[in-house]
C-alpha positions in Angstrom: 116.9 65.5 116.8 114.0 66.9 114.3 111.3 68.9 115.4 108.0 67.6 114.6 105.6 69.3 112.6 104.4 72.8 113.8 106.5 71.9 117.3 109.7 73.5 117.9 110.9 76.1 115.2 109.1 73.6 112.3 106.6 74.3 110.3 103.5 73.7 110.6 101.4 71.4 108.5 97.7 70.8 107.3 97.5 66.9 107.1 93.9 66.6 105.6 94.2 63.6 102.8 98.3 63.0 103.6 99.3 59.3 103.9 101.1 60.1 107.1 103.4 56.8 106.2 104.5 58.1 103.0 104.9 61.6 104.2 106.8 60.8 107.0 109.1 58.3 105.3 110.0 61.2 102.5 110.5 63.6 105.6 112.9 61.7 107.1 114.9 60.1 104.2 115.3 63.7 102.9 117.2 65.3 106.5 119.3 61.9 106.0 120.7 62.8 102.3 120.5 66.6 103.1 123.2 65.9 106.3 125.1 63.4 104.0 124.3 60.0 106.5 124.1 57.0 104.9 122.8 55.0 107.4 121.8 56.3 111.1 120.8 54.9 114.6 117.7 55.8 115.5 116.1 56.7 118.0 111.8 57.6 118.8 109.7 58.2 121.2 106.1 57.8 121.2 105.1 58.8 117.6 108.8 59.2 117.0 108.9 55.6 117.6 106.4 54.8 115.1 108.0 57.0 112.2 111.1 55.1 113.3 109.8 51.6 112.7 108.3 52.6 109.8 111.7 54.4 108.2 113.4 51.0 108.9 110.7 49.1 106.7 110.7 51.2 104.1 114.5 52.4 104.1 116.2 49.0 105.5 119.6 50.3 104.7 119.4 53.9 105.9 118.7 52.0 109.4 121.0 50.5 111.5 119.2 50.0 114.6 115.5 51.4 116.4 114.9 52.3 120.0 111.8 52.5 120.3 110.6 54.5 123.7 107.1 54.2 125.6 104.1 53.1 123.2 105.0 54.2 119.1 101.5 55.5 118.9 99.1 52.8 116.6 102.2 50.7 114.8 102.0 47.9 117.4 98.3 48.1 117.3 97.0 50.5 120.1 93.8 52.6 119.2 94.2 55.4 121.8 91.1 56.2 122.0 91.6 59.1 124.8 92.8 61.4 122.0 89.8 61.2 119.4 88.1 63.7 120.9 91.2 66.3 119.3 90.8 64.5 116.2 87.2 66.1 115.4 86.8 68.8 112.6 86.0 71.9 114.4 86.1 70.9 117.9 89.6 69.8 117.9 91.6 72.5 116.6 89.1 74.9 118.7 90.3 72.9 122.3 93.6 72.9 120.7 93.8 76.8 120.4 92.0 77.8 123.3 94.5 79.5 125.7 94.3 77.4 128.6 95.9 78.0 132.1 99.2 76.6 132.2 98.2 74.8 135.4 95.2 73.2 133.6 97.5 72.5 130.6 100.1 70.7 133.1 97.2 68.3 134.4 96.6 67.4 130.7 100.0 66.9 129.4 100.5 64.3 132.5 97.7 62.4 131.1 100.0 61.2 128.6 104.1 62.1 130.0 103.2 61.2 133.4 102.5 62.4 137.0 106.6 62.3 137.9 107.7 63.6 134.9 105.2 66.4 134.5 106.3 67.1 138.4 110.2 66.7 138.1 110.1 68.8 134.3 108.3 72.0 134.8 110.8 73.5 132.0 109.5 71.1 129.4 106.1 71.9 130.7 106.7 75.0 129.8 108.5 74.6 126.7 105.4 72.7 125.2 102.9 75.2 126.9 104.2 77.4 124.4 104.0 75.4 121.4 100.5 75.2 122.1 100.1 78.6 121.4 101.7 78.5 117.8 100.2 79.9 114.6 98.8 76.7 112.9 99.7 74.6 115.9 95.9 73.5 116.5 95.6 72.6 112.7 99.0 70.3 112.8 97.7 68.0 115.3 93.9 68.1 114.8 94.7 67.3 111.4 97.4 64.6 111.6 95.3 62.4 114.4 92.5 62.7 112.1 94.2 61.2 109.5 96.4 58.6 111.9 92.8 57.9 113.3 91.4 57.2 109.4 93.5 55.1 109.1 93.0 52.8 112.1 89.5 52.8 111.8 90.0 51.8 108.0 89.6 48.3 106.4 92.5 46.7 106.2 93.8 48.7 109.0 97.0 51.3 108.1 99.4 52.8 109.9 99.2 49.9 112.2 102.4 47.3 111.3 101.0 44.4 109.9 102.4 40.8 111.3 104.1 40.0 108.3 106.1 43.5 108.3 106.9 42.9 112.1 108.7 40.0 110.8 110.8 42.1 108.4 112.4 44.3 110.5 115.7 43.3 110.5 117.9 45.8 112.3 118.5 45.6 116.1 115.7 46.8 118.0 115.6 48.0 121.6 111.7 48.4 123.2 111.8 50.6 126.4 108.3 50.4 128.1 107.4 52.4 130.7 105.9 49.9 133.7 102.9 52.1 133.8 102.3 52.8 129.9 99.5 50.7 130.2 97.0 53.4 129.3 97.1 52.7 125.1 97.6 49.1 125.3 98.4 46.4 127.4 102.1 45.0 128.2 101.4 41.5 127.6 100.1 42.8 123.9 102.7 44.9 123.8 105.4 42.2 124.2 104.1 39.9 121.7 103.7 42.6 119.3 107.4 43.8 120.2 108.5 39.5 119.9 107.5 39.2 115.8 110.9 41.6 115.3 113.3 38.8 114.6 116.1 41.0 116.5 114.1 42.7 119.1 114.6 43.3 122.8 111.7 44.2 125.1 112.6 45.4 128.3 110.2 47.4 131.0 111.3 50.3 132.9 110.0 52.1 135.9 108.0 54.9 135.2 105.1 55.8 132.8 105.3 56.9 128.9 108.6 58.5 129.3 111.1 56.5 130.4 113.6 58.7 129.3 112.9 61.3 131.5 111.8 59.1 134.5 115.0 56.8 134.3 117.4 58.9 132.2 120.6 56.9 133.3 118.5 53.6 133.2 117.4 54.2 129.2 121.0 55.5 128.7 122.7 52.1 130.0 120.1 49.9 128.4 120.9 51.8 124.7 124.7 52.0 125.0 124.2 47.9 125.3 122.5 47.8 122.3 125.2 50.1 120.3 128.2 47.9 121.7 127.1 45.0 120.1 
């Protein structure tokens, strides 16, 4: 499990002009030769997801299967536009640093984990709360949305998977979607997108974009499946 960017204990990172693809891809091919692994299941959520497809295109035999949790940011085409707003130069680190109540922070961070598991999780509330308030924390994610959100406003599109690369993901892959992840894009789109893998498996879950923490067991079962074949 690697800590993203300016979460957890890693660094932070100013992502002004970094092809978040390339970076990313580097980032993770390097912790797999550091820990000696030759080739690894993996495992994302959310963006996690999205650095996970993109590892398997561009590392095919470092892969050996994706689960991808709850909507992998833009790679099957979703714009989320609800987060642009922390994408802006100036005003999106500012909201990102100003010390907000953690009440106030908890409505926000539902917006995006979800009523039940913002409700059931107050220690990962918590534990988040106080990333927030990280030196260079506000920079990190202002800074890499910016650039995610160049890059899906940009002509042709990046970031975003194109059909032809759906198509050349080889390894096993295991789509767990939350039933009310609807917010970024729809299901139906999301299924079709998630159909172009030649070895993928969609399957909806209850809860929202965090299946894993509203189903724990449910994701669990539905992974161990995909590791026995």
């Amino acid at each position: 499990m690697l800590d993203l960017p300016g979460h957890g204990a890693a660094d932070s990172v100013d992502f002004r002009g970094v092809d978040l693809r390339a970076w990313f891809d580097e980032v993770l091919i390097g912790c797999l030769d550091a820990l000696g692994l030759e080739a690894v299941h993996v495992v994302g959520h959310s963006q996690g997801a999205m650095f996970a497809l993109w590892l398997a295109l561009a590392a095919p035999e470092r892969v050996r299967s994706v689960v991808a949790i709850g909507v992998p940011a833009v790679a099957f085409g979703a714009r989320i536009e609800a987060l642009r707003f922390l994408a802006r130069p100036g005003l999106g680190p500012l909201l990102l640093w100003l010390p907000l109540p953690q009440p106030a922070y908890r409505r926000i961070l539902a917006g995006t984990m979800g009523q039940a598991a913002a409700r059931t999780h107050p220690d990962l509330v918590r534990a988040t709360y106080r990333a927030t308030h990280r030196k260079g924390y506000a920079t990190t994610v202002s800074s890499e949305l910016r650039e995610l959100f160049r890059g899906v406003d940009a002509e042709p599109r990046r970031y975003a998977l194109r059909d032809d690369e759906l198509r050349g993901i080889a390894q096993p892959v295991l789509v767990l979607w939350g039933e009310g992840d609807a917010g970024f894009q729809t299901i139906a789109d999301a299924r079709a997108r998630a159909a172009l893998m030649p070895h993928s498996r969609f399957e909806l879950m209850a809860g929202e974009h965090t299946p894993w923490l509203d189903d724990p067991a449910a994701c669990a079962s539905r992974m161990a499946a995909l590791y026995a074949r």
